[in-house]
C-alpha positions, 0 to 999 in steps of 0.5 A: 395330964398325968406322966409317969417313967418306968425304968427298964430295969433296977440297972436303969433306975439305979443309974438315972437315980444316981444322975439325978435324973429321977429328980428332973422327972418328978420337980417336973410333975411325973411320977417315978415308978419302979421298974417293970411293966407297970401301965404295959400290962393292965393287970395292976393297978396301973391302968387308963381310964377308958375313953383317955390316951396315952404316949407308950413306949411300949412294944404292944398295945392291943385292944384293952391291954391297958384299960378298957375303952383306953387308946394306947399309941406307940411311939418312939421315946421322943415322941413321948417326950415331946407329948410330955412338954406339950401336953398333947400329942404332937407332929414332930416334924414340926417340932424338928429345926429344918429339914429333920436335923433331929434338934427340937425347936424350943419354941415350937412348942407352944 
């Protein structure tokens, strides 16, 4: 699986830079990018081979936008995170401790 996070803005990467956060993501296998659109527009480099998924936390995803034949999902950023640690997609619902408290369950993710 191939995970990538693009900050918002050079002020976000900027300040996750400086919390080490950049660090978290890439001793965890992604790759930090620099901010801008990056995969959201498809007309970079930046694209989803056709017939794979990818966990967006864009604002868009019509047909092609990036890739064609790629299905792009929006979701909430922890969505993706959870998508991220499983490896799939995933019901959060039943990732969620009791009844939508909004704390993940560490062991539900196996």
């Amino acid at each position: 699986m191939r995970a990538l996070v693009v900050p918002g803005s050079k002020k976000v990467k900027s300040q996750a830079e400086r919390e080490g956060l950049d660090e978290v993501f890439k001793a965890a296998g992604f790759e930090w990018r620099e901010p801008g659109c990056s995969m959201c527009l498809g007309m970079n480099p930046d694209l989803i081979p056709a017939v794979e998924r990818c966990a967006s936390t864009s604002n868009r995803n019509f047909e092609g936008r990036q890739g064609r034949g790629a299905r792009t999902h929006l979701v909430s950023p922890m969505m993706a995170a959870a998508a991220a640690v499983a490896g799939r997609f995933v019901d959060l619902r039943e990732l969620l401790d009791g009844e939508g408290s909004g704390e993940l369950g560490s062991s539900r993710f196996a």
